[in-house]
C-alpha positions as CSV (number, residue, x, y, z in Angstrom):
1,X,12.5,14.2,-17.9
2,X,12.2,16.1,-14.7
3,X,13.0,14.2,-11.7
4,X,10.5,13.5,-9.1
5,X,11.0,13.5,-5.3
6,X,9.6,12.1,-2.1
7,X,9.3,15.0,0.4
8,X,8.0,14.2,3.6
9,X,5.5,11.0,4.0
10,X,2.9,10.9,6.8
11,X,-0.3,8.2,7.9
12,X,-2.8,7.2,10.4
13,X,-2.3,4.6,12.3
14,X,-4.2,1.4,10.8
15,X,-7.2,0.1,12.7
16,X,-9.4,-2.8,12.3
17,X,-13.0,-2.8,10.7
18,X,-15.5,-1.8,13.1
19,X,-12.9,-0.4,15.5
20,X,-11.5,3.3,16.6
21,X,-12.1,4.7,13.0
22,X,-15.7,3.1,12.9
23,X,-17.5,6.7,12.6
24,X,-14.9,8.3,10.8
25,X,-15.3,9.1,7.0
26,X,-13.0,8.0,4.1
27,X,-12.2,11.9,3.6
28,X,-12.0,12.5,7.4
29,X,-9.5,9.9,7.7
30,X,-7.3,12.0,4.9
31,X,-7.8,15.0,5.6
32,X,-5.7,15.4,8.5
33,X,-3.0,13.6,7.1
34,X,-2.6,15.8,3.8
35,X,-2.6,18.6,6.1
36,X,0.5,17.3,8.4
37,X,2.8,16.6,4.9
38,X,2.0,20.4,3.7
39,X,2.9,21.4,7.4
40,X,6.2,19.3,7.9
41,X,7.0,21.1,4.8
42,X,5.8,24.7,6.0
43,X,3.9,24.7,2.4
44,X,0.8,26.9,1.9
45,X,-2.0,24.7,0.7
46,X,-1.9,27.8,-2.3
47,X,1.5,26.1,-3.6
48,X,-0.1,22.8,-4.0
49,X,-1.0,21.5,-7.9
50,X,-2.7,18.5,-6.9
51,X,-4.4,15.8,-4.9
52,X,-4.4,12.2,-6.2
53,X,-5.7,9.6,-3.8
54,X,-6.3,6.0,-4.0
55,X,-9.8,4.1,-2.8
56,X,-11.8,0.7,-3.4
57,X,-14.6,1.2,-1.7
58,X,-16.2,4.3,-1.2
59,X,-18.8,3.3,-4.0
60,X,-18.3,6.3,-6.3
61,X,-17.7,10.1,-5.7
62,X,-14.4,11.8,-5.7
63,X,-12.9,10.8,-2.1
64,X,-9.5,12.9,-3.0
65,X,-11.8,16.0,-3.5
66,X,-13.5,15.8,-1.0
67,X,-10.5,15.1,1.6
68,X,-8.6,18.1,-0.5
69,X,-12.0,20.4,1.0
70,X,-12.1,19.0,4.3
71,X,-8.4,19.5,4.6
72,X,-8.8,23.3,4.2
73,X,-7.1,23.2,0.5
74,X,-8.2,26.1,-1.9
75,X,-10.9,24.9,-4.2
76,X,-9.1,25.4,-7.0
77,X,-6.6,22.5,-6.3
78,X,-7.8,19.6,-8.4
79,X,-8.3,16.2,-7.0
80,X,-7.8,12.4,-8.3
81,X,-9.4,9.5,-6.8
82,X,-7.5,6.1,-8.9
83,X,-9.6,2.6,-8.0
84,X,-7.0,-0.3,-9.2
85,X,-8.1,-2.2,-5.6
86,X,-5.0,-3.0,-3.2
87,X,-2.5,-0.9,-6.0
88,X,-4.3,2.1,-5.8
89,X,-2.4,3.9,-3.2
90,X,1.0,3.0,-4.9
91,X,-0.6,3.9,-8.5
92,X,-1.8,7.4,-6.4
93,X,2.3,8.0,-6.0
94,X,3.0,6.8,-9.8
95,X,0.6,9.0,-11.3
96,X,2.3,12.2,-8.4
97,X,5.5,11.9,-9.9
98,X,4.8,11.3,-13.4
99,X,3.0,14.6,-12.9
100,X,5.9,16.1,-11.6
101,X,8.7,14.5,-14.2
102,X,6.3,15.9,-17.2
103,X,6.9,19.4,-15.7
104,X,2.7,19.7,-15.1
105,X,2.8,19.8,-12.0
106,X,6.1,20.9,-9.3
107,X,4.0,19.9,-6.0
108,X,1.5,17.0,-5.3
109,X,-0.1,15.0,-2.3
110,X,-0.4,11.5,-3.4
111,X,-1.6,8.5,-1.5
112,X,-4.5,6.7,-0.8
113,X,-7.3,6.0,1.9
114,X,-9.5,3.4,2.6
115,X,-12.7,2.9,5.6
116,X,-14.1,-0.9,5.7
117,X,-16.5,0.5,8.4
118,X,-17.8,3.9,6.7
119,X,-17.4,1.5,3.2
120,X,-21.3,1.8,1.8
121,X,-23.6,-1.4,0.9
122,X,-23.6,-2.4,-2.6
123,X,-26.6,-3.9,-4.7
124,X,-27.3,-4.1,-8.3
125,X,-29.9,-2.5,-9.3
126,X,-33.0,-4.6,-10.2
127,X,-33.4,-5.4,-14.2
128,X,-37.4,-5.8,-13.6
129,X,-39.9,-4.1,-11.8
130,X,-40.8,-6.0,-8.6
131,X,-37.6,-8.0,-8.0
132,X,-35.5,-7.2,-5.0
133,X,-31.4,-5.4,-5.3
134,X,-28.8,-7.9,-4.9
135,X,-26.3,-7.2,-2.5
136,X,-22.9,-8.0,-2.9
137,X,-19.3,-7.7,-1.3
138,X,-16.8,-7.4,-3.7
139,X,-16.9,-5.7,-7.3
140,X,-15.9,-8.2,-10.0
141,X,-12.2,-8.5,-11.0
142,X,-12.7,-10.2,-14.5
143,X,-15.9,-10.5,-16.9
144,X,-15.9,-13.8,-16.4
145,X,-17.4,-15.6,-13.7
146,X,-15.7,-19.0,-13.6
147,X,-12.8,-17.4,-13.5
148,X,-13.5,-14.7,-11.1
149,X,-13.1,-16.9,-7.5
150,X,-13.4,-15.5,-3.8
151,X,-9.9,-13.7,-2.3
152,X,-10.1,-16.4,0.2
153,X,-9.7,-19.1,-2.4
154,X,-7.2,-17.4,-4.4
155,X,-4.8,-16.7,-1.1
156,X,-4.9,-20.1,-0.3
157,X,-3.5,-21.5,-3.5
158,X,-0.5,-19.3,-3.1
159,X,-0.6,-20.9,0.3
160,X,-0.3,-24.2,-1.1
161,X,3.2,-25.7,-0.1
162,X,3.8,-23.7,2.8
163,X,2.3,-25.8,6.1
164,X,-0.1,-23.8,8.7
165,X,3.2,-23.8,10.9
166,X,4.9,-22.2,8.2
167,X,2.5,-19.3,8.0
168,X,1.9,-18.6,11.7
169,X,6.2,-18.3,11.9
170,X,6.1,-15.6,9.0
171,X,2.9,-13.9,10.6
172,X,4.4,-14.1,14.3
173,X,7.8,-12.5,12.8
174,X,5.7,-9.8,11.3
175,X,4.1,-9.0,14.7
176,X,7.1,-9.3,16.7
177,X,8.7,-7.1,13.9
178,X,6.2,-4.2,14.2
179,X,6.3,-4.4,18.2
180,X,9.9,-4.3,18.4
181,X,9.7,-1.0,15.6
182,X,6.7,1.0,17.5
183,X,8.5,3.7,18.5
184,X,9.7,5.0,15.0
185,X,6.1,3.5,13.5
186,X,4.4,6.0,15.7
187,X,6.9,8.7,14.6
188,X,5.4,8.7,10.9
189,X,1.6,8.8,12.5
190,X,-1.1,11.7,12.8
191,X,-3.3,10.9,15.1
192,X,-6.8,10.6,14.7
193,X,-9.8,9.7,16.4
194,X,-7.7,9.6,19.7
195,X,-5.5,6.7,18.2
196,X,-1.8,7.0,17.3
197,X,-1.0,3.3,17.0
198,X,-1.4,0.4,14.8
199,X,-4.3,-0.8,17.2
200,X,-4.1,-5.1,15.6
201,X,-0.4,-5.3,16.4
202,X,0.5,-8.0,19.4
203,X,2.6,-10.6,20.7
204,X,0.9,-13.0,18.8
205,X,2.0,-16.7,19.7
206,X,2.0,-20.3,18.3
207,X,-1.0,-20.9,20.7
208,X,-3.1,-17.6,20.0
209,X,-2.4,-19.1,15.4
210,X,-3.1,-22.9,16.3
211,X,-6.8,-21.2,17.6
212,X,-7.3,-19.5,14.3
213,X,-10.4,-19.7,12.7
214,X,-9.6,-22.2,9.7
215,X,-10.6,-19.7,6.5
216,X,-10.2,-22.4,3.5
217,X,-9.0,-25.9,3.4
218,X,-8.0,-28.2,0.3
219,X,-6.8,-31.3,1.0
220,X,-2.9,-30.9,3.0
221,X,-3.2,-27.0,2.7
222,X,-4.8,-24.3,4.8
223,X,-5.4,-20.9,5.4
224,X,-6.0,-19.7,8.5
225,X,-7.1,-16.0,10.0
226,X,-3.5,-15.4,11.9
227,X,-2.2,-15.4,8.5
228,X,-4.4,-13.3,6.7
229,X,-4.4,-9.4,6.7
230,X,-7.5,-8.4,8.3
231,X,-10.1,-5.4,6.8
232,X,-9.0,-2.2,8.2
233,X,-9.6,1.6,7.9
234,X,-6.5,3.6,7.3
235,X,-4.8,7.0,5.1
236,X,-1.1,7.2,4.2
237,X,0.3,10.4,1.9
238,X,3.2,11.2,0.7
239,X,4.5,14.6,-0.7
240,X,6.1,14.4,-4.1
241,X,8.0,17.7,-5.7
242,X,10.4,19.0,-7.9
243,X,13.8,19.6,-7.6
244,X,13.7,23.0,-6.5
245,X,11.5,21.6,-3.6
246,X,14.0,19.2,-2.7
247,X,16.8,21.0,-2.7
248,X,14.4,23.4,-0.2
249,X,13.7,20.4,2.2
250,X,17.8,19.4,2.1
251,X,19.1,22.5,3.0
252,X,16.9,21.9,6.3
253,X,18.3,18.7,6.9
254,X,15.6,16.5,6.0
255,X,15.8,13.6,4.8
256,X,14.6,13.4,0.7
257,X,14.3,10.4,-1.5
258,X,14.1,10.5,-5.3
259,X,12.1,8.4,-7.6
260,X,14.0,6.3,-8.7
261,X,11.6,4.1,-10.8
262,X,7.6,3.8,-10.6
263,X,5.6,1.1,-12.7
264,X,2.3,-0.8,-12.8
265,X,1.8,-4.1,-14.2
266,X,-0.5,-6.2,-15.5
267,X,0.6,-10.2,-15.3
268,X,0.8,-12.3,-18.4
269,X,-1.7,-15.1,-17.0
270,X,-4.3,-17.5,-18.6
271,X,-6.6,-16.6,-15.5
272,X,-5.9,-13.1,-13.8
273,X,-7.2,-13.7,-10.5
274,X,-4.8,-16.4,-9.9
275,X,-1.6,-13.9,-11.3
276,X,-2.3,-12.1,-7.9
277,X,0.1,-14.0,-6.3
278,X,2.7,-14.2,-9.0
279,X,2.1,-10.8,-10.6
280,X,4.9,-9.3,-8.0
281,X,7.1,-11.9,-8.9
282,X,6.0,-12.3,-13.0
283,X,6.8,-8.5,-13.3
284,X,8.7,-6.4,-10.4
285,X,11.9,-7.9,-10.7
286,X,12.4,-8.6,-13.9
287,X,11.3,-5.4,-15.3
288,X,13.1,-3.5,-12.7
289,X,16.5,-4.8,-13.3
290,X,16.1,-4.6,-16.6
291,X,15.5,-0.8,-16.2
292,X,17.9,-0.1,-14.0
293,X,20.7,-2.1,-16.2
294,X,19.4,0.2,-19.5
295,X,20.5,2.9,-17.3
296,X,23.4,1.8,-16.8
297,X,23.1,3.2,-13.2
298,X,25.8,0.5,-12.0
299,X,27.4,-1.1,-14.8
300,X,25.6,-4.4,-13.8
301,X,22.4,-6.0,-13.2
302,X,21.0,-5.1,-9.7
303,X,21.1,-7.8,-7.1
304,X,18.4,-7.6,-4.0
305,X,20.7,-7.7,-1.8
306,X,21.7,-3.8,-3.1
307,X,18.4,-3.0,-1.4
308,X,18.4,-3.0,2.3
309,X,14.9,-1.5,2.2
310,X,11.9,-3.4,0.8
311,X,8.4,-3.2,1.6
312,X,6.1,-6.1,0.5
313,X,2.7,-6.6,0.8
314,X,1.4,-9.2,3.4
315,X,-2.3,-9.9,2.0
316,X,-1.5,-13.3,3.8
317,X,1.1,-15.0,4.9
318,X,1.3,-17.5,1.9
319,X,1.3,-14.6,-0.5
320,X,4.2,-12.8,0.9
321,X,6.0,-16.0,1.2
322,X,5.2,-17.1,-2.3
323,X,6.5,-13.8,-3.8
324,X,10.0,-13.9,-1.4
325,X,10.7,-17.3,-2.8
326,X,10.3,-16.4,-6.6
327,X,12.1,-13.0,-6.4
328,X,14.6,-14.9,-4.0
329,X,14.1,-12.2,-1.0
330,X,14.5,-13.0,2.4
331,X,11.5,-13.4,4.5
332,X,13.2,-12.2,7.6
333,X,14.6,-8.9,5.7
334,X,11.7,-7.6,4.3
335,X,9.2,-5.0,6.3
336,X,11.2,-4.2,8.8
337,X,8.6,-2.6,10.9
338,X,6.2,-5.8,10.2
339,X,3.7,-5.6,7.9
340,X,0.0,-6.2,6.6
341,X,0.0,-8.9,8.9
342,X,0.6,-6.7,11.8
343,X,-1.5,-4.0,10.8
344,X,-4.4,-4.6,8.9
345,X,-5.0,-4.2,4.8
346,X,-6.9,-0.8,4.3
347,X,-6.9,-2.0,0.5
348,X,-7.0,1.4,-0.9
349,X,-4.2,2.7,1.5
350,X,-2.0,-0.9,1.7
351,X,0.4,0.2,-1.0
352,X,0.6,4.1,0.5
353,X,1.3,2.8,3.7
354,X,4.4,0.4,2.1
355,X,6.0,4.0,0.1
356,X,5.6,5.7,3.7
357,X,7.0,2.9,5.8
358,X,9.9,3.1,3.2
359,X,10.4,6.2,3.0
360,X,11.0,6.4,7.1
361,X,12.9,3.3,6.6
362,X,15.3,4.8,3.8
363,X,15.8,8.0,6.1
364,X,17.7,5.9,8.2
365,X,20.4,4.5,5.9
366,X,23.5,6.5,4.3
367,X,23.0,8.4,1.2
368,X,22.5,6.1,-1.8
369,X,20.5,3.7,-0.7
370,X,17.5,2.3,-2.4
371,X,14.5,0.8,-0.9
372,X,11.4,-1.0,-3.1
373,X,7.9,-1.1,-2.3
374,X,5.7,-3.2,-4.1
375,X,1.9,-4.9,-4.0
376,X,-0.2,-7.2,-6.4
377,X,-4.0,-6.7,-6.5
378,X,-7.3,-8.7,-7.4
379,X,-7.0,-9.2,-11.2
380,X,-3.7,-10.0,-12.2
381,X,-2.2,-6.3,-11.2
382,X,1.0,-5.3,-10.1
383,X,2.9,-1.6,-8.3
384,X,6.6,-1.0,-7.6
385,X,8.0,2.3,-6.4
386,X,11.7,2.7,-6.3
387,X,12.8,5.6,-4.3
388,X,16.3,6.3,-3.6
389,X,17.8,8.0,-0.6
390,X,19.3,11.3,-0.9
């Protein structure tokens, strides 16, 4: 098998719904950001095999083709757009470099992109003549209805056990986190639409998350909106080669990461929406260390704390916290430039922006080093990229 590398990583900065990338289209939002990865690399778009984007809600189409077009790419560069909800943009990167190890393909932008405010209305189409669409919100994520409950409901049972002080502190600590990191955040950012920050991020207090709006409450627990990712419109790539392109990008000095391992996972569960919040910690670590041990990589089974980098999804506050305590990570460690939390959760572009975030992060530690990004989504579904610095 080939090896698979991560060349240069790039994104937009994440906005809220209905904010600065209101009239901006899913491909729009892209397009400038493919462009800046094939640049940093002084690539002609000609030399490029493929696109692979990830996307929840554009309702259909091929968003990765047409952000490939609007981009300026030849049209004979074939596109991808992968739909597995919040993993898509991490699946986008497993399905690049699989491309890549397999020898098919030596150069491919992988990612993923997501607009909550260009997102189109949904309805089922009537089964009789006469009766009216019905609209809904959310695709299902089983075929069963009973067991197909609201997000909402399904982030506050892993919220259960941590109190509403408890989840403010880890949402505060992500804020602060991402404020005190803006300067090398807005190094990894094309700007678009005028913005070239993460527009949500703020010195969020114990005052501004006792004001929350209350989201859902069940007996002691609750879930409020400080510590909940809100909807946002975001596009994060990543440039993933072959050797020979890595070896181009080193002798420039740049920093290069290899993939070190790439998976997707579906959690053993009785009820998959509720394996959302232990799909991370049902499959990531276990599998992972029992990968890297077959390889015998280090003679031993890898601890966490041989990975100074890891990127974890914030959907909320109780997720994140729930998946730190069964993988036995420390809150405080991971996401170093904040996360979700801070940002915003452009589900399509959520795990993207975790490989890019590591990536940057990675860059700044010796040779060696390994950093882990990894996301659950609706459904029982589970991404991990492994990348290791160069």
């Amino acid at each position: 098998m080939n090896p698979a590398f991560i060349l240069a990583a790039r994104r937009t900065a994440v906005a809220p719904r209905g904010g600065a990338f209101r009239a901006v289209e899913a491909h729009d939002l892209a397009a400038p950001v493919l462009r800046a990865c094939l640049d940093e690399m002084c690539v002609a778009p000609g030399e490029l095999d493929y696109v692979i984007l990830g996307n929840a809600l554009s309702g259909g189409g091929n968003v990765a083709r047409l952000a490939a077009l609007a981009a300026g790419f030849s049209e004979y560069v074939p596109a991808l757009t992968v739909d597995t909800q919040c993993c898509s943009g991490l699946d986008a990167i497993q399905l690049a470099a699989c491309l890549v190890q397999s020898g098919v393909a030596r150069l491919v932008l992988a990612g993923g992109v997501e607009s909550f405010s260009r997102s189109p209305l949904r309805a089922v189409r009537p089964k009789a003549k006469g009766e009216a669409p019905q609209f809904y919100d959310r695709p299902r994520f089983t075929p069963w209805p009973a067991r197909d409950p609201d997000m909402i409901e399904v982030l506050a049972r892993a919220a259960k056990g941590y109190s509403r002080e408890r989840q403010a502190e880890f949402a505060m600590a992500s804020h602060a986190k991402a404020l005190a990191a803006r300067a090398r955040l807005e190094a990894e950012i094309v700007p678009v639409a005028g913005l070239a920050f993460d527009r949500f991020t703020r010195a969020l207090t114990p005052a501004l998350c006792a004001r929350a709006p209350v989201l859902h409450r069940d007996g002691e627990s609750e879930l409020d909106a400080a510590g909940v990712a809100v909807e946002a419109d975001a596009a994060a790539v990543v440039l993933v080669g072959s050797e020979g392109w890595a070896d181009r990008r080193r002798q420039g000095g740049h920093p290069v990461a290899e993939v070190f391992f790439a998976q997707s996972f579906g959690a053993a569960a009785d009820n998959p929406p509720e394996a959302l919040n232990y799909a991370l910690a049902q499959s990531s670590r276990e599998t992972c260390v029992m990968d890297l041990d077959r390889l015998d990589l280090y003679g031993h089974i890898l601890d966490w704390a041989q990975i100074p980098v890891v990127e974890l999804m914030e959907a909320s506050a109780g997720q994140a916290l729930a998946n730190c305590r069964h993988n036995g990570l420390d809150p405080t460690a991971i996401n170093r430039g904040g996360g979700a939390l801070a940002r915003g959760h452009p589900i399509g572009a959520s795990g993207a922006i975790l490989a890019v975030r590591q990536f940057h992060e990675l860059a700044r530690e010796a040779p060696g080093a390994l950093g882990l990004s990894a996301i659950a989504a609706a459904g029982g579904l589970a991404s991990v990229l492994m990348l290791q610095r160069l």
